[in-house]
N, C-alpha and C positions, 0 to 999 in steps of 0.2 A: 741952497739950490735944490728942485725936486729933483728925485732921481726920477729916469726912465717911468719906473713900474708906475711913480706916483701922477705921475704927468698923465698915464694912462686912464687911470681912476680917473684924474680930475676932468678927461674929457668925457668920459663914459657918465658922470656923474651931470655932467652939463648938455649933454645929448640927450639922457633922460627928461633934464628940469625940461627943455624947450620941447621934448614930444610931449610930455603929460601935462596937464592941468592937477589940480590938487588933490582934485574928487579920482584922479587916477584914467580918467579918460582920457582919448588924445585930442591933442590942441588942434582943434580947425584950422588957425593959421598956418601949420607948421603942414596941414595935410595941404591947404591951396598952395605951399609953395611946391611941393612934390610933383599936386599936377602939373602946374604950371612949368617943371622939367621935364615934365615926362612928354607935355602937348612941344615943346621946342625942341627936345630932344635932347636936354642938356645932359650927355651922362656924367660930365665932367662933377656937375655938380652935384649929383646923387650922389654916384660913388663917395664923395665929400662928405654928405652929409650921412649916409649909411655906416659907415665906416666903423664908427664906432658904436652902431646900436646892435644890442642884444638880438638872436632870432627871434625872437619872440616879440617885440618890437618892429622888426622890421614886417611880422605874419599879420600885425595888426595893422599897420601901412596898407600891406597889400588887403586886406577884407575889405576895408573903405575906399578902396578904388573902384573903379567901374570895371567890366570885361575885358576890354580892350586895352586900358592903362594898365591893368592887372601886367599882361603879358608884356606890354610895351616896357614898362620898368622892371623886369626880369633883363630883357635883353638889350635894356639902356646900363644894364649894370655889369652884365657881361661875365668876364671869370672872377669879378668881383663878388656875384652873389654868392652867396653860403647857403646850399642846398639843403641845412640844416634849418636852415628858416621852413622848410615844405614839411618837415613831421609840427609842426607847430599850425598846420590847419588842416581846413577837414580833406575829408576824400574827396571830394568833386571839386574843387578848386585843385587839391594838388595832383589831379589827373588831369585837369586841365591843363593846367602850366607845365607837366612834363609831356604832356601832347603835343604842346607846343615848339618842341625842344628836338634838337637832331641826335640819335642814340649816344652820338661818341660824347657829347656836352653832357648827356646827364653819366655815362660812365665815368667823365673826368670829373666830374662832380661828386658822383656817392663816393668812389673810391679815397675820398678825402675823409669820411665821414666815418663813427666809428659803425661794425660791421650789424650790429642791434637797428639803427637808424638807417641802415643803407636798405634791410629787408623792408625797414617799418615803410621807406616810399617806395621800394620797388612792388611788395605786395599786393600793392592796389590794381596795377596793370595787367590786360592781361596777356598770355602767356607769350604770346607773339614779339609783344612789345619787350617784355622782361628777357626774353633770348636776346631780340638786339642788341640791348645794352649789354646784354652778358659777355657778349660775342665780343666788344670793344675795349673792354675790363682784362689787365694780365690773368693768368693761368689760376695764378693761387689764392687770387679774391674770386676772381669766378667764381673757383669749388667750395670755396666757404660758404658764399653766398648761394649758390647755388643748394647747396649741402641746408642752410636755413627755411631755406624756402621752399622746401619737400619735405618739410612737416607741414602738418595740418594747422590749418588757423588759429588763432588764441590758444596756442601751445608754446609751452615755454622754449622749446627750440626753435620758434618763432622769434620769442621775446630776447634770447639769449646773444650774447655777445660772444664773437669765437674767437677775440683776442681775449689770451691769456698768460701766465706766467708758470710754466710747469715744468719738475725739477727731479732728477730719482732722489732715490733716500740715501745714498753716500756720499753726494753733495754734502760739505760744509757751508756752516756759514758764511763764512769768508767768503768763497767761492761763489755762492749764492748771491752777495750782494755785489761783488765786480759783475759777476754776469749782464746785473739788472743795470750798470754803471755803464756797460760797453755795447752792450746790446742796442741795434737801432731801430728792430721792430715790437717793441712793447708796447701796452697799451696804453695812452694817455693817461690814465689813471685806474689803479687797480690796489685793493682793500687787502690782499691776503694772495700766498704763494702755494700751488697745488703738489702735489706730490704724486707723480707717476711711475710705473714698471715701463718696463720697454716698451709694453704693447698698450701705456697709456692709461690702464685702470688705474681709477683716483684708489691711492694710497692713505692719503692725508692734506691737512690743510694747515697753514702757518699765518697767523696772522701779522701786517706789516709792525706790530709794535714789540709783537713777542720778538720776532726775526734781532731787531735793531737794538734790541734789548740783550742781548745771548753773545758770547764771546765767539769769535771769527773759528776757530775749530774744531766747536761742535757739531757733531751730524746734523742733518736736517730731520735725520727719523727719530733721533731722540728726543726734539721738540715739536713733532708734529701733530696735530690732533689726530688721532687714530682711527674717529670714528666721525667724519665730518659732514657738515647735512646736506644733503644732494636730492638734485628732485630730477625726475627722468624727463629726458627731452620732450615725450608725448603726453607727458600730464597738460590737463588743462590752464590755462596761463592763472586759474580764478583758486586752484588748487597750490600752485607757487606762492600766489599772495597770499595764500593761508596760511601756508608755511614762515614767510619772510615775517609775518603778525605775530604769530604764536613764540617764535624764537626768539622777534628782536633783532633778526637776522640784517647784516650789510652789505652781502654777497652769499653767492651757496655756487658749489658746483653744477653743471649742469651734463648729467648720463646719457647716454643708450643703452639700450637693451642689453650692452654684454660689458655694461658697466665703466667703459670705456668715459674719459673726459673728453668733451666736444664742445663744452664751452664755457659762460658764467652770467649767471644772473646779479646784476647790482638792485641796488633800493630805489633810484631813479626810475629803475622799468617800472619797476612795483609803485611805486607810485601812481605811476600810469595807468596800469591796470585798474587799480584801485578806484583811481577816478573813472576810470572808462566804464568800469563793472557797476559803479553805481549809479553813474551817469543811463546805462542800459537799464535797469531795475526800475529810476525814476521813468522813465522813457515807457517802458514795457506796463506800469502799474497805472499810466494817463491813458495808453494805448496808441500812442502815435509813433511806435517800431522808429527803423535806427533811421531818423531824421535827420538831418545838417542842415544849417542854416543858408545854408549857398543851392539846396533844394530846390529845383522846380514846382510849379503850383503842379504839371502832372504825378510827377515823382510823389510829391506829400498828400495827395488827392489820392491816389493807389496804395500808400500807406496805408490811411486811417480808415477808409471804406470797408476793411475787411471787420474794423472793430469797431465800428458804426451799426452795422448790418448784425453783428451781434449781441448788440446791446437795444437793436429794434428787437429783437427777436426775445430779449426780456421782457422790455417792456409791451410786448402784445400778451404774454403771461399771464402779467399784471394784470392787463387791461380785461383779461379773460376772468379773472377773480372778481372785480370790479363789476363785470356783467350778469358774473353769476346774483351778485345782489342789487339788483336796477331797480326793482320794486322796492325794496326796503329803502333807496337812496332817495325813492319817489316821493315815500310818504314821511321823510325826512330831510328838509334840504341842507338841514346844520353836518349830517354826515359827508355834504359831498364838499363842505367846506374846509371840515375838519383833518379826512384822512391823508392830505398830501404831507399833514406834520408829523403822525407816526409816522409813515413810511420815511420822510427824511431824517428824522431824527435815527434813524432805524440805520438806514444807509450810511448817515455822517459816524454814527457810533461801531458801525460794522468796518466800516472805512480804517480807522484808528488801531482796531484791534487785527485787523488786513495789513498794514503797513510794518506793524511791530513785530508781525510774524513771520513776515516775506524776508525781511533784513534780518530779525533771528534765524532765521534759516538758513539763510547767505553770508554768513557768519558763523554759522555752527553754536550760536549758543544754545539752540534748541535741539533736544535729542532724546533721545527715550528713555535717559534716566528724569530730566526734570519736566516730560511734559504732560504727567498725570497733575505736576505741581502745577503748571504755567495753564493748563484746561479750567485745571478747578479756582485759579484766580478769577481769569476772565470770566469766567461761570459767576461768581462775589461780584467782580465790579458789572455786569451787567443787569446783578439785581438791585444791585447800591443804585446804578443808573436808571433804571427804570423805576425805581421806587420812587425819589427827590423829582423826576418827569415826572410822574403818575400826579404829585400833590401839585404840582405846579401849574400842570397844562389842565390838570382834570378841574383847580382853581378857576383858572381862566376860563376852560368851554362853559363853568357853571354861571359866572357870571358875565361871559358875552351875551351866554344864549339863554338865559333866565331858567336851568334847567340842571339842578344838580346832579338829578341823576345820570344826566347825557355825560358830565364831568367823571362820573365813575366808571361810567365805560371807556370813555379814550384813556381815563385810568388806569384800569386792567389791560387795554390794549398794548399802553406802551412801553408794563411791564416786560409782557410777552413779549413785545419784538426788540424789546434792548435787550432782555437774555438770549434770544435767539441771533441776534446782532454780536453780540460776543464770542456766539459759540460759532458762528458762522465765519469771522473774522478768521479764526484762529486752525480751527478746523478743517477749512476746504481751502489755504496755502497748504497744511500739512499732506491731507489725500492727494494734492496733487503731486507734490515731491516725491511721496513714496510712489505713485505710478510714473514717476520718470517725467513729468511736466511742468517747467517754467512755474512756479506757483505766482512769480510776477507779472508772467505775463496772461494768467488764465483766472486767476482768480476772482476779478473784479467780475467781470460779469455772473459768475455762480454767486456769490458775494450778494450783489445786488436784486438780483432773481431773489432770494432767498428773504430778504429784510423788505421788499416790494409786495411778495407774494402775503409772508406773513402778516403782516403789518397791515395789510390791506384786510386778508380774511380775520383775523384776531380782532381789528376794529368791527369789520362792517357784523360780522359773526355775533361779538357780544348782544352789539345791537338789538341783531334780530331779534337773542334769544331774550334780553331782558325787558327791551318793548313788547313784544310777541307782533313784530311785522313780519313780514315776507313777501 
């Protein structure tokens, strides 16, 4: 006979099969029968059928509904839903649906939730809204949460969890694990045991295996780590994931300013972050700023315009170098055929060495011990590149256009702008870091100006000078 726990799986395992198809998408049928509760109002049968799905499953239910079902199966589900499902989509859906919602519903709600997840959906609202809820919340979640969300954005006291487990240093062991035995407010799960003075300053750090491993009447100060890794509440959330990288880290403490413990960072946030930071990056280096898919056409329309309008403003540059040689393109028509493949090739190869340097950067593997090394690579591969182009293309112009020589100029041309494409890559992420600027999100267009500009005059230039047009 299953026990309980397995009975559990075996339904959690059977709610999965019937939501997903194989390719891992959800089953249409399984969505028509959703609406089809939600249009009659069954909550009976939602409840039923939700019951056992992950939030994360249930986030993806609601993306595929329409606006109105959206809400409608929120409140066909009643204090059955798991507000834990709302960090599982974006901002404008999950301001939506807690707009929808009377302050005390979503206070009964986060405060079910652990204290990391209850900032991550109150955050979004603003401050009007966030008071309400607060207002309905007992006294000592309020302050916590309150206490989270008077840090600043994408700060790891944002990110941090303010349940914890903290202990002085002449606690034994013993003593230490009844605590965690009798105790009724710990946190669902938690990686390692902190060590405080009265007034809270982290002491040290025990991890759950050393702990359980050490005989019941040793101190806690004799097995504690002494010197354990803590990141200040106001560091950047992008600065913690650094940290949690480099260490290998499962948890860390999380400081204020007078060293005090306020809270703990696990791997799950960092995860998060991780995808969100590069999610940002990818986002920032296309130019389409922090989009969601639940967007309005205004919304993504007032995005992208700003780095539209930018990238016109190269290409009129371009277009001005281009002017400068109208005669030469006149008494040449094969030039005005030719030069849109340097400059792309130029672009696409600029591009490559752009990308490799914005995520080195973001990353920290780039630094100023190795980037006389990592300059003068891409400096090699952009003349490797343009050299294997030069024979290739310069091949090709000679026998499209019955004109070798015309072949050794877009030759030379495309040397010049695949080395300048390298350095340009590599280069203007780096000057923009050191002046304090996103190199993700600014570089593309300097980037582009540069391998457009070049590429353009290095072609049409040779030209001039080895035909003697003008």
């Amino acid at each position: 006979m299953a026990s309980e726990d397995t009975t559990g799986m075996l339904a959690d395992d059977e709610a999965e099969r019937m939501l997903r198809l194989e390719d891992g998408g959800l089953n249409p049928d399984v969505i028509e029968d959703v609406e089809r509760w939600v249009e009659e109002g069954d909550a009976e049968a939602l409840r039923a059928f939700s019951e056992d799905l992950h939030e994360s499953d249930v986030a993806d239910i609601l993306v595929a509904l329409s606006k109105d079902e959206q809400s409608a199966f929120v409140q066909l589900l009643g204090d059955a839903f798991d507000f834990a499902t709302l960090t599982e989509l974006d901002e404008n859906l999950r301001v939506r649906l807690l707009d929808a919602m009377e302050p005390e519903v979503v206070a009964a709600g986060v405060a079910e939730l652990d204290s990391d997840d209850a900032v991550y959906i109150l955050e979004d609202l603003d401050e009007e809204a966030q008071a309400d809820i607060l207002r309905q919340m007992p006294s000592v979640d309020r302050l916590a949460l309150q206490r989270a969300l008077d840090y600043p954005e994408e700060t790891a006291g944002r990110r941090m969890q303010s349940d914890f487990i903290a202990v002085p240093p002449f606690w034994n062991v013993g003593r230490t694990i009844d605590y965690m035995r009798d105790a009724s407010d710990l946190p669902d799960e938690f990686h390692e045991i902190f060590v405080v003075d009265p007034a809270y300053h982290l002491q040290g750090s025990i991890s759950l295996n050393r702990l359980l491993r050490t005989k019941r009447p040793v101190k806690v100060s004799e097995i504690m780590e002494d010197e354990p890794y803590k990141i200040d509440a106001n560091v950047d959330q992008e600065e913690a994931a650094y940290v949690f990288q480099r260490y290998n880290l499962v948890s860390a403490a999380v400081v204020d300013d007078e060293g005090r413990l306020v809270g703990v960072l696990t791997v799950d946030d960092i995860v998060d972050v991780i995808q969100e930071e590069a999610e940002e990056d990818l986002r920032a280096l296309a130019g389409v700023g922090d989009e969601e898919v639940s967007d309005s056409v205004t919304t993504i329309t007032r995005s992208r315009l700003p780095w539209l309008v930018i990238n016109l403003a190269t290409a009129i540059l371009a277009s001005l170098v281009i002017g400068y040689f109208d005669a030469t393109i006149e008494q040449m028509v094969a030039l005005a055929i030719l030069m849109p493949i340097v400059a792309s090739m130029g672009g696409n190869a600029a591009t490559q060495t752009m990308t490799v340097a914005v995520r080195a950067i973001a990353t920290r593997e780039l630094s100023v011990r190795n980037m006389s090394r990592v300059i003068g690579r891409e400096t090699v591969i952009g003349i490797i590149n343009g050299l294997v182009f030069a024979v290739l293309m310069g091949t090709i112009a000679a026998l499209w256009f019955g004109n070798g020589q015309l072949g050794g100029v877009i030759g030379a041309a495309m040397i010049v702008n695949m080395l300048a494409a390298g350095l340009a890559g590599i280069l203007i992420p780096v000057a923009l870091d050191k002046a304090g600027a996103d190199p993700a999100i600014a570089s593309g267009p300097f980037v582009t100006t540069v391998t457009d500009v070049v590429g353009f005059f290095a072609f049409l230039g040779f030209a001039a000078w080895w035909f003697g047009l003008s």
